[in-house]
N, C-alpha and C positions, 0 to 999 in steps of 0.2 A: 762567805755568805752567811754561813749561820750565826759566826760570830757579829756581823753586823746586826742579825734578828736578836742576838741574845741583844747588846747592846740597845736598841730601838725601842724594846717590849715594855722596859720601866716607862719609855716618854709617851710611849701612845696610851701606857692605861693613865700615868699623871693628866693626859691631856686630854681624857675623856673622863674624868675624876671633875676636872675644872670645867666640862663643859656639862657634865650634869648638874655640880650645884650651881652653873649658871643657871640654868631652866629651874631649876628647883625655888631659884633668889628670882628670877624673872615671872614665874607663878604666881610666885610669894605677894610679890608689887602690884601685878594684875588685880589682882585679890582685893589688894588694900584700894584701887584704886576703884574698884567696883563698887567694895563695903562702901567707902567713901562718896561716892557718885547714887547710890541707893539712901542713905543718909539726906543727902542734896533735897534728893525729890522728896521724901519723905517731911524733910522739913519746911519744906514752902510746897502749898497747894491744899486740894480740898478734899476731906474723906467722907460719907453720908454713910454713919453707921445706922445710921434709923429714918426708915420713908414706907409708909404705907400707904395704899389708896382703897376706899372701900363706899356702897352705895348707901346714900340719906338722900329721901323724896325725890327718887326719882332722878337723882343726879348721884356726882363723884364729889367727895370730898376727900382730899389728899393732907397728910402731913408729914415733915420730914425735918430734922436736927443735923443739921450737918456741922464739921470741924474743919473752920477755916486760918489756917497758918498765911498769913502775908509774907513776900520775898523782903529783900532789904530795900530794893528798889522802889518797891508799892509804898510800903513806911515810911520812907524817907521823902515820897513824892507828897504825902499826904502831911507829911509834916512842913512842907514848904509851902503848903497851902492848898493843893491839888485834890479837889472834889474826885473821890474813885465812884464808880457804880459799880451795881453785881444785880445781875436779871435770874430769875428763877424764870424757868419755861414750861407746860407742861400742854400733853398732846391726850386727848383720848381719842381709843381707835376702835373702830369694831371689825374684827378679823373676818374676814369672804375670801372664800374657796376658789368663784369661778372670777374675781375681778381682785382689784389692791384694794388692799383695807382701807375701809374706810374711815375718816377724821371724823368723831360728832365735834368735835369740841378744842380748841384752842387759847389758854389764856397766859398771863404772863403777869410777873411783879419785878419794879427796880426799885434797889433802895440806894441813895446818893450817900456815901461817908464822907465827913469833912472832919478835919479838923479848926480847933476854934483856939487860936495862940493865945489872947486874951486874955482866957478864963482856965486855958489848962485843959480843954474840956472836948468830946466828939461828941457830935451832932449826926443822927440818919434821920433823914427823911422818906417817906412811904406815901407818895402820893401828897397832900395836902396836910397829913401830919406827920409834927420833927421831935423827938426828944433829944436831950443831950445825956452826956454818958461822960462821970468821972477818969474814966479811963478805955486803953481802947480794946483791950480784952472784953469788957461788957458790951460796950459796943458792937463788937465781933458776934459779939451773941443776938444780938436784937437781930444783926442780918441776917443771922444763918436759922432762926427757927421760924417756923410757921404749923398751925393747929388749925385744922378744919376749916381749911382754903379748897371753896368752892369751885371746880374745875371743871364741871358739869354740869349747864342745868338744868337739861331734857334729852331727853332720846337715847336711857340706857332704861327706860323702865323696865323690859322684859326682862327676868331673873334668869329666864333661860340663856338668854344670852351671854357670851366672853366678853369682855372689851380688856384691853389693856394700856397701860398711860407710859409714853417714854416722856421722860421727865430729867430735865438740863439744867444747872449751876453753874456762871462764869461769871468771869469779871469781867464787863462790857468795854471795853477796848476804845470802843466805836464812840463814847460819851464822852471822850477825852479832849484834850485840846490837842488842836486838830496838828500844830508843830510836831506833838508830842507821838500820835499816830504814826509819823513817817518814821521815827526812831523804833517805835516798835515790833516791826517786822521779824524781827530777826533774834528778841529778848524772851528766854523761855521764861523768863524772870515776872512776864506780865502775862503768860499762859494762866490762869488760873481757872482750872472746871473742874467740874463732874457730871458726868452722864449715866442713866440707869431706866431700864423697860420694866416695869411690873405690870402683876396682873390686878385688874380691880376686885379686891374681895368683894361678898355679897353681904 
């Protein structure tokens, strides 16, 4: 019997030798596959390093610069001709104790991205006016900033009062052709948002 243990002792520490650098290699992969999968998201989607909202006459005016990365998917739809949209949303609220806070204010912008095969060239439109755009980096830009957009335009006069604005970036989905909708279900590749609450400076 002991001679059997001595015999056994080498294979069971061999065989827990090979199953720790398994876990150790199986860690290792996780790891990579995380790094990797964090990369993903980091590379397509939307970040709003700058949004403020503060009081002029008696209203809210809001600005914000956001950094919008497109999937490969969105790019290459737009480059087969596929008009995208992206809705900026924003809410003002004024916080009560004894009821839900209240909405003064609700307003919204969509700007339609095309591309123009023609000429080389991206085109956004903002309502009834379109500029085009050498490329789509600049482009990307005209959609993602906006500078003292009017989001209020009465009923935060009193200073003593809080109000605070939750305020939404996506790419509207819902504007698309309509084939194109039923494939999207399921594509985090056309997720595209950002969402964020601030408070209205005075």
């Amino acid at each position: 019997m002991a001679k059997a243990h001595v015999l056994l002792t080498p294979l069971v520490r061999s065989i827990d030798s090979r199953l720790a650098r398994g876990r150790r290699a199986l860690a290792a992969l996780l790891l990579a596959f995380a790094s990797l999968a964090a990369s993903v998201v980091f590379a397509q989607g939307v970040e709003l390093p700058s949004i403020s909202a503060h009081r002029q006459d008696n209203g809210v005016v809001l600005d914000f610069a956001a950094n919008l990365t497109l999937s490969k998917a969105v790019e290459d739809a737009l480059r087969r001709g596929v008009p995208v949209y992206f809705v900026a949303q924003a809410s003002v609220y004024r916080p009560r104790w004894y009821w839900r806070d209240e909405r003064v204010s609700r307003v919204s912008r969509s700007w339609r991205l095309s591309y123009q095969p023609l000429t080389s060239s991206w085109r956004v439109s903002l309502g009834a006016f379109t500029q085009s755009y050498p490329s789509l980096e600049e482009a990307l830009t005209a959609v993602t900033r906006i500078a003292h957009w009017r989001i209020a335009d009465a009923g935060v006069g009193d200073p003593n009062e809080k109000y605070y604005v939750e305020f939404k970036f996506e790419l509207d989905s819902s504007q698309l052709p309509s084939p194109m909708q039923l494939d999207l279900a399921a594509q985090a590749e056309w997720h595209l948002g950002v969402e964020r609450r601030l408070v209205v400076e005075p």
